[in-house]
C-alpha positions as CSV (number, residue, x, y, z in Angstrom):
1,X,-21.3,-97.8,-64.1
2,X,-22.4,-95.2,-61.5
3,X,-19.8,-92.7,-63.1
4,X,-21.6,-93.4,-66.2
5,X,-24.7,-92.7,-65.4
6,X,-23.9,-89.4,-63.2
7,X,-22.0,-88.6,-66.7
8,X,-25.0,-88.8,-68.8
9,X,-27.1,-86.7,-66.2
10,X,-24.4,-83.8,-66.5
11,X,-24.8,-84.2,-70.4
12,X,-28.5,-84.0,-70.4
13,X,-28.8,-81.3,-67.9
14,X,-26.2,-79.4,-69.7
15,X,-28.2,-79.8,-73.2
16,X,-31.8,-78.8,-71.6
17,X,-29.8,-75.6,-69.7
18,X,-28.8,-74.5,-73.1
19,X,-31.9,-75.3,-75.1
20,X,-33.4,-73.3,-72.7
21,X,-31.5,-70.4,-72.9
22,X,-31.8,-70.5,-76.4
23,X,-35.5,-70.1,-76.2
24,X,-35.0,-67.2,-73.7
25,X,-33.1,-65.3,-76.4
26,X,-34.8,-66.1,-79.4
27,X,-38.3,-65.9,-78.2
28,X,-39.1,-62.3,-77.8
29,X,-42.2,-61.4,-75.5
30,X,-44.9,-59.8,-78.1
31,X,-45.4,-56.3,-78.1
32,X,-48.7,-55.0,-76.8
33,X,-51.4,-53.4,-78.9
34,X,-50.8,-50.4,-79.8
35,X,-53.8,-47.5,-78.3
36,X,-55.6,-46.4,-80.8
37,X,-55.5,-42.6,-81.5
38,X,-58.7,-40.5,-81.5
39,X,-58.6,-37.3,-84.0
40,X,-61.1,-34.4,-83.3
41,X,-63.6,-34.0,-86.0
42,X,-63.2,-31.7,-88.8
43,X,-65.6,-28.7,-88.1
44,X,-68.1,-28.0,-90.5
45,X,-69.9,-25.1,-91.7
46,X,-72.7,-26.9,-93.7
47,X,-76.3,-25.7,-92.1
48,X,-78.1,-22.6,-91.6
49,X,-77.5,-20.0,-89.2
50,X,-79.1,-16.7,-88.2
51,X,-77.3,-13.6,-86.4
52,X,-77.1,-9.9,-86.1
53,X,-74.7,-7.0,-87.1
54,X,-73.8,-3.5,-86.5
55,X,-71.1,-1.2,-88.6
56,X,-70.6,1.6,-90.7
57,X,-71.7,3.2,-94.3
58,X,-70.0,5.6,-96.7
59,X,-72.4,6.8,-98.8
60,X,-72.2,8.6,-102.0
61,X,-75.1,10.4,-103.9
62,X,-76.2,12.9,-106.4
63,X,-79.0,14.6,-106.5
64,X,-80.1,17.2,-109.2
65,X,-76.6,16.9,-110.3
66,X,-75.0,17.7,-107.0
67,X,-72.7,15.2,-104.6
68,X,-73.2,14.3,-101.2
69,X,-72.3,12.1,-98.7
70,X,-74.4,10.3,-96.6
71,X,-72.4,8.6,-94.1
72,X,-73.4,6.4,-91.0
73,X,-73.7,4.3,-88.6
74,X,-76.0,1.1,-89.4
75,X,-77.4,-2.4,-87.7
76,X,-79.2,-5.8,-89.1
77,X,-79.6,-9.0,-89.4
78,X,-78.9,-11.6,-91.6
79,X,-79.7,-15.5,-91.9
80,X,-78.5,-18.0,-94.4
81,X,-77.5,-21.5,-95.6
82,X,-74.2,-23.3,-96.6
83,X,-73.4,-26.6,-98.4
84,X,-70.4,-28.5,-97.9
85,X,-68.9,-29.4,-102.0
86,X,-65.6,-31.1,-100.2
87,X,-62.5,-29.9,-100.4
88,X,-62.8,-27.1,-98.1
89,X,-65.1,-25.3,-100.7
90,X,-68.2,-24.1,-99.2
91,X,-71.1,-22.5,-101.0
92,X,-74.4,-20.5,-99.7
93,X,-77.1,-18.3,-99.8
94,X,-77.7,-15.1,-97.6
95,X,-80.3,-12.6,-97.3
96,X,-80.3,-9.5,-94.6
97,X,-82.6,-6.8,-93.9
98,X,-80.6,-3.3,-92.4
99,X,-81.0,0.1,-91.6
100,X,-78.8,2.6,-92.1
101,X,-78.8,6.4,-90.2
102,X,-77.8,8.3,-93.1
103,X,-78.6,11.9,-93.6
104,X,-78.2,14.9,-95.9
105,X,-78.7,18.4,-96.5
106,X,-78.4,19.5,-100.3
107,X,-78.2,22.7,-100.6
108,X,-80.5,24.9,-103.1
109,X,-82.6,21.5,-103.0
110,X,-83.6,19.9,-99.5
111,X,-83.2,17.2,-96.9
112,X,-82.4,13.4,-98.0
113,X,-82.0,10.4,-95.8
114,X,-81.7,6.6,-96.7
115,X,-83.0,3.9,-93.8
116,X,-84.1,0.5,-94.7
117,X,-82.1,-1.9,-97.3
118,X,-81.7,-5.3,-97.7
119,X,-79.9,-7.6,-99.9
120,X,-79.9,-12.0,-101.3
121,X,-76.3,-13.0,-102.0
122,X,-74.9,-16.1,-103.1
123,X,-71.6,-16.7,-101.5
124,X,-68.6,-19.0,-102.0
125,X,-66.3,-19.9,-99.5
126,X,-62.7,-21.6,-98.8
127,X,-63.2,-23.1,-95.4
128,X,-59.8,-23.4,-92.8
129,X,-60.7,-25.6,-90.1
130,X,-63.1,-22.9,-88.0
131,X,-62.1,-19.6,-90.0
132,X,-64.2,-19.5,-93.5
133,X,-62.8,-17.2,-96.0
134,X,-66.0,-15.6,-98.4
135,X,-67.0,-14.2,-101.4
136,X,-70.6,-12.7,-101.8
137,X,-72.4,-10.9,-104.5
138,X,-76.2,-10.4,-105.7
139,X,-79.0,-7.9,-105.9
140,X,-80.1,-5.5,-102.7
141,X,-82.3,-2.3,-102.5
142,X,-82.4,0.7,-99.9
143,X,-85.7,3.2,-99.6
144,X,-84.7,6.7,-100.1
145,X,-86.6,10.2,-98.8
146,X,-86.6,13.3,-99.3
147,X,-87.9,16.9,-98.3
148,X,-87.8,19.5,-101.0
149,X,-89.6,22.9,-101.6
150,X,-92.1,21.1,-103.9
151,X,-93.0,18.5,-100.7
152,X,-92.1,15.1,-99.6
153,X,-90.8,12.0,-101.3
154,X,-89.8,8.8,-100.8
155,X,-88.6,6.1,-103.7
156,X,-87.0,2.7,-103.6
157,X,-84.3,1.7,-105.2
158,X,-82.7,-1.1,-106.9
159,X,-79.1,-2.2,-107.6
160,X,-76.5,-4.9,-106.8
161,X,-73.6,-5.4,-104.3
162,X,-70.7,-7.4,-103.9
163,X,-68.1,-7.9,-101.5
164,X,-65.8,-10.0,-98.9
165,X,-65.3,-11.3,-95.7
166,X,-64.1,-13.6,-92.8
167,X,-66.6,-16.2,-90.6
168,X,-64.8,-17.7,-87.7
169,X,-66.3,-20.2,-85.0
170,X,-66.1,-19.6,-81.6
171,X,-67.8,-22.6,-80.7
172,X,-69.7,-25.2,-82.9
173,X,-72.8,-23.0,-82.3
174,X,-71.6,-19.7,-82.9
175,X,-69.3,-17.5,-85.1
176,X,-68.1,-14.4,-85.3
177,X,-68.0,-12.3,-88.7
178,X,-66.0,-9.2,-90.8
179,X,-67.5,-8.0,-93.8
180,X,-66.6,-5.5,-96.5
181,X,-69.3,-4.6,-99.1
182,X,-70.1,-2.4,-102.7
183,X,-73.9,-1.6,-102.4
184,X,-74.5,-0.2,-106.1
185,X,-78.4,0.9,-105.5
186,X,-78.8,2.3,-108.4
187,X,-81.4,5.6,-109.7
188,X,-84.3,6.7,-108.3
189,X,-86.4,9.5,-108.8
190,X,-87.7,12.2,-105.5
191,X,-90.7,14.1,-106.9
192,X,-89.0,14.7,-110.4
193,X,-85.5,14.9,-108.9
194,X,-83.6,12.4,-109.8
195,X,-81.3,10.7,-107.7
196,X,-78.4,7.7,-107.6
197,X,-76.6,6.2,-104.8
198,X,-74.0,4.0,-103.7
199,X,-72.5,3.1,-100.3
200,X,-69.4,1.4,-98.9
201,X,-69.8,-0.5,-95.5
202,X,-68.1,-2.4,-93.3
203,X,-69.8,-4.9,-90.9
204,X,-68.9,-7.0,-87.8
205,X,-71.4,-9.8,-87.0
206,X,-72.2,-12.5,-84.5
207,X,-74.3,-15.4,-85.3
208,X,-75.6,-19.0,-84.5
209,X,-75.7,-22.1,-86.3
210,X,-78.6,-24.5,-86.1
């Protein structure tokens, strides 16, 4: 009997051994949670900003039927707004107030300068992360003077511009800019001399967003 019983033992040990082997193979510890994984926000360029640039003018003119240039350098400021339509599509409205040191001497007719202009553009923007790629057009006007034998005159003129450029943040509060523009201003009239002008520029900007 006591072989028996010291049989069955061996039996029983021998089946919980293996049952619990089986357990340790098929019962896989679980895997632990998984971190979760923070993303940096997508900037933005909806808001308004303000900032100030400085560059260079190429101006073009007539006066009583003769060319000129009036060529300079120039420094402004400009503020706007943008909207955010989605899909990195950007929209806004700018306005700027400049002056530029251009001067000429016509010969057979006098002095002429142009100083102050300004301009309102809409723009329309494809926006790359923190670089803002632009296209801007609308109206803008530049003040015009000049000194002839018959005396002094000044007139203002009106006309439209158009043109391209880059924005790209430095920070979430500031960005830098590079600007081409077509300022069309337009005729005017010095003391019964008429006059047109136009002007190419190129800007470089710096500016804040609120």
């Amino acid at each position: 009997m006591m072989k028996s019983i010291l049989l069955g033992s061996a039996a029983a040990l021998a089946i919980s051994t293996s049952a619990f082997a089986a357990d340790a193979i098929y019962e896989a510890p679980a895997e632990p949670p998984m971190a979760a994984i923070e993303t940096a926000p997508q900037f933005s360029w909806a808001g308004g900003y303000a900032g100030i640039l400085t560059g260079y003018g190429w101006g073009d003119g007539e006066t009583a039927g003769i060319d000129a240039s009036f060529d300079g350098a120039r420094f402004g400021g400009f503020v706007g707004y943008n909207w955010d339509l989605g899909n990195q599509l950007v929209v806004g409205l700018e306005g700027d107030l400049n002056y530029d040191w251009n001067d000429e001497t016509v010969a057979g007719v006098g002095d002429f300068e142009s100083g102050l202009n300004w301009s309102a553009r809409a723009r329309m923007g494809y926006a790359m992360d923190r670089a803002l790629l632009y296209v801007a057009g609308g109206y803008t006007g530049t003040n015009i003077e000049g000194n002839t034998a018959a005396g002094s005159f000044d007139d203002t003129l009106h006309g439209w511009t158009i043109g391209g450029g880059v924005d790209y943040a430095l920070t979430d509060r500031m960005f830098t800019r590079v600007e081409y523009r077509y300022n069309d201003f337009g005729s005017g009239n010095l003391g019964g001399t008429d006059v047109d002008f136009n002007q190419h520029t190129v800007n470089v900007g710096l500016a804040v967003k609120f």
